[in-house]
C-alpha positions in Angstrom: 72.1 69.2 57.2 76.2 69.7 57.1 77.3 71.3 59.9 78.2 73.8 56.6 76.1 73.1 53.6 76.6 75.2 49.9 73.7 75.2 47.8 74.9 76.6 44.3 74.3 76.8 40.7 77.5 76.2 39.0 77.1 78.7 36.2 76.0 81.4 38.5 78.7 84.2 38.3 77.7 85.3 42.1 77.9 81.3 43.4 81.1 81.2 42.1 82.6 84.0 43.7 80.6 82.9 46.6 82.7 79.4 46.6 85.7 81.3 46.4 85.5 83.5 49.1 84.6 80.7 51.6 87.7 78.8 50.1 90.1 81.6 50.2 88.7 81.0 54.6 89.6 78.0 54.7 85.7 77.1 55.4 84.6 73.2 54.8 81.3 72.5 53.3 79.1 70.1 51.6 78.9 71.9 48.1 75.1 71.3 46.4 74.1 72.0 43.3 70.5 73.8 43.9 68.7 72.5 40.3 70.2 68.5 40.8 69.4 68.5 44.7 66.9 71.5 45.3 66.2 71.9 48.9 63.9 70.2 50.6 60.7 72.0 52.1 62.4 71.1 55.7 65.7 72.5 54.6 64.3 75.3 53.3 62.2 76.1 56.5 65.7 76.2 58.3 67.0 78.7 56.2 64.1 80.5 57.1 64.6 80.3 61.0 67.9 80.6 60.5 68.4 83.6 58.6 65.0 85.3 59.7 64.4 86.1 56.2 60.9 86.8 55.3 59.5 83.7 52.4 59.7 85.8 49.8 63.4 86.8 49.8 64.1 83.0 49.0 62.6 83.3 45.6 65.1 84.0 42.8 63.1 86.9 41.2 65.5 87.6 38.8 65.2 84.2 37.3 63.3 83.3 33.7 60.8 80.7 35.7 59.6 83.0 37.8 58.8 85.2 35.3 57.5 82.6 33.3 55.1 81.5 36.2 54.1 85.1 37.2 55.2 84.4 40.6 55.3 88.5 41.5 51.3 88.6 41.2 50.7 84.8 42.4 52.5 84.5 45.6 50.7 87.7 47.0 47.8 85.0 47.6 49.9 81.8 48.7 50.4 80.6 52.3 53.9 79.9 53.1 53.4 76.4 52.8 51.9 76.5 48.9 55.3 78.9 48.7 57.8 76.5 50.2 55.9 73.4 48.2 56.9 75.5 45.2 60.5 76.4 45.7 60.9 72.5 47.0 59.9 71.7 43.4 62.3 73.6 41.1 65.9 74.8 42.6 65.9 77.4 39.6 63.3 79.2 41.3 65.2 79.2 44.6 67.5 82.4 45.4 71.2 81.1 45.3 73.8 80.5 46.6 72.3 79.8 50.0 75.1 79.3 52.8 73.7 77.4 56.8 76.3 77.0 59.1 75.9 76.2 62.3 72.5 78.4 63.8 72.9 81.1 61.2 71.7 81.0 57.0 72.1 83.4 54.0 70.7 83.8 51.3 72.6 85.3 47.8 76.0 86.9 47.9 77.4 89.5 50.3 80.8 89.3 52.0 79.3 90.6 55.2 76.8 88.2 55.1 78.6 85.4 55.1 81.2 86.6 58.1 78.1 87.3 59.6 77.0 83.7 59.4 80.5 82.3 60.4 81.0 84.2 63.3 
């Protein structure tokens, strides 16, 4: 990865604001749109160590393909591999934005967060 890597969904209200706040730092980063280059199951797994988020906070639960897919019921029964095989597929089912830089990830939105993951 980047030494600072973006992933992002352009019409995502909260990725924007995201993008400008790290912009209005100063920050560098390799921007990535989530649905056109979904993370990889090894990228994903770094987020994972990085942030030391548990699996399931990676899922976008608010999204319509989760729903869809009836992910709240199903992935009580997955491994965390069948989980990361599935959020490797689709980037819509992936919680966004997702910010790695350096040894540290986050995953969605908060300002405190993010300075967290800079420092």
């Amino acid at each position: 990865m980047a030494e600072s890597l973006f992933l992002q969904y352009p019409k995502c209200s909260t990725c924007r604001n995201a993008k400008k706040w790290l912009e209005a730092r100063g920050v560098s980063f390799a921007d990535r749109h989530i649905v056109e280059q979904p993370p990889s199951k090894e990228e994903l797994r770094e987020v994972l160590a990085k942030s030391g988020l548990d699996i399931k906070k990676l899922f976008n639960t608010s999204g319509q393909k989760y729903r869809e897919l009836g992910l709240k019921d199903k992935l009580k029964t997955m491994s965390e591999e069948e989980m990361l095989d599935l959020l490797a597929t689709d980037g819509m089912l992936v919680k966004r934005p997702i910010f790695v830089h350096g040894g540290k990830a986050t995953v969605g939105f908060k300002e405190e967060e993010f300075t967290k993951v800079l420092s």
